[in-house]
N, C-alpha and C positions, 0 to 999 in steps of 0.2 A: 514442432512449433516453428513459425517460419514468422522473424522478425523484418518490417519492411519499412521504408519512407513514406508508404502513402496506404490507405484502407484498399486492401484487396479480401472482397466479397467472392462468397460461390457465383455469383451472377458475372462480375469481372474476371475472375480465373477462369470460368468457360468461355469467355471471347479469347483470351489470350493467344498467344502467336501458339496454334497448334499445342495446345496445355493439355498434358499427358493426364493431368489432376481433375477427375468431373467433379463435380461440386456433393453429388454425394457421398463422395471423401472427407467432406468435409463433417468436425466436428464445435467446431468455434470461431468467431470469428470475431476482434479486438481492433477498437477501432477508437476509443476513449482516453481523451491523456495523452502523456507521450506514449503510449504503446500502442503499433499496430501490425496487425500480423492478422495471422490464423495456427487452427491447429488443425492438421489432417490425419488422417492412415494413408501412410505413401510406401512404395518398397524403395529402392536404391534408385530406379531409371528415374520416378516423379521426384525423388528428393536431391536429383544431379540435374533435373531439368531448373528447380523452382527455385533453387539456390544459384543458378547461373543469370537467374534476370535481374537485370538492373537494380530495380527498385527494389530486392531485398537485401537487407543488411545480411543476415546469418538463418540459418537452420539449425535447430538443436531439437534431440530428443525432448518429449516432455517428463515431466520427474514430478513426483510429489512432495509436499514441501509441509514440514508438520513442526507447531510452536513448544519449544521444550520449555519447562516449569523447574528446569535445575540450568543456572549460567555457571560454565567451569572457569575458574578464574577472574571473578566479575570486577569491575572496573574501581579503582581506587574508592567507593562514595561508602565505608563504611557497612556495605549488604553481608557481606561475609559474615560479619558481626550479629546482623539483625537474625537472622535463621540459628541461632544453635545457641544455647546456656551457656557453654562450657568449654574452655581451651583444651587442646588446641583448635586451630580454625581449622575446617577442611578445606577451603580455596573454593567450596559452591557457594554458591546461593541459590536456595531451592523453596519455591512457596508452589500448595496450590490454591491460591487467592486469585479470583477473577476480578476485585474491584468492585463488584455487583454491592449497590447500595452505598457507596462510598458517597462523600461530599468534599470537594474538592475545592479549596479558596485559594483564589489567583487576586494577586495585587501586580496589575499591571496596567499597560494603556487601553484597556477595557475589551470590550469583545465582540464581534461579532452574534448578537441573539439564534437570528435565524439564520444561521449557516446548514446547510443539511448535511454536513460529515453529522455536526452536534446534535442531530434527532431530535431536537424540542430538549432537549437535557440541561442545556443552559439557561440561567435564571439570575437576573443582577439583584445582589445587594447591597450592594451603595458604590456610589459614584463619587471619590474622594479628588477629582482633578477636576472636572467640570462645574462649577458648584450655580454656576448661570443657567444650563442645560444636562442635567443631570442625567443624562439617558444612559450611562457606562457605555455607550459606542465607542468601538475602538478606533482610535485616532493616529494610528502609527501599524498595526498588525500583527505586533507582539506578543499582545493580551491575547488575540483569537490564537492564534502561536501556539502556543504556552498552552492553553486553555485545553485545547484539541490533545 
């Protein structure tokens, strides 16, 4: 995965200055956000050429990256607690709760509706600062924040 300053496409790595990398190397390519890069199959010569241009920050292997349902030593908030009957604590906290169905009440400077992180999931029930235009639109950024 080859992280860079500006969106390099299979289309612009094949113009590149003699690019050892043909675009059918290519397996991805990120260009959304602060990230942009790609990800190729390169051996040692493509990955000492790609890593020498300018405009990329770094190369690194890709790796797989998988979300665990046990935190070892979770953070001072009480969780240790929440997971187990009976003393002693073990130092996890371990659920496997997805949230799935959950309803979540935020008191804050309101929210964002249609934001598309929030999938249509968000829904206002009252509007306790605005009381002249009660629309819970968020007025500060916090509430959508928080919310998210």
């Amino acid at each position: 995965v080859a992280r860079a300053r500006q969106l390099l496409t299979a289309e612009n790595i094949d113009k590149a200055d003699a690019s050892p990398l043909p675009s059918s190397r290519m397996i991805a390519e990120y260009g959304s956000g602060g990230i942009r890069g790609f990800a190729a199959r390169m051996d040692k010569k493509q990955l000492q050429h790609i890593a020498g241009w300018d405009v990329v920050d770094y190369v690194e292997q890709n790796a797989f990256s998988r979300i665990s349902f046990t935190q070892n030593t979770p953070s001072n908030w009480g969780l240790d607690r929440i997971d187990q009957g009976s003393l002693p604590l073990d130092l996890k906290y371990q659920t496997n709760a997805t949230g799935c169905g959950v309803n979540v009440y935020v008191v804050d400077t309101g929210i964002v509706l249609d934001l598309p992180d929030l999938e249509g999931r968000a829904k206002l029930y009252s509007d306790e600062v605005d009381f002249a235009n009660p629309n819970g639109y968020d007025c500060n950024g916090h509430g959508t924040h928080v919310a998210g």
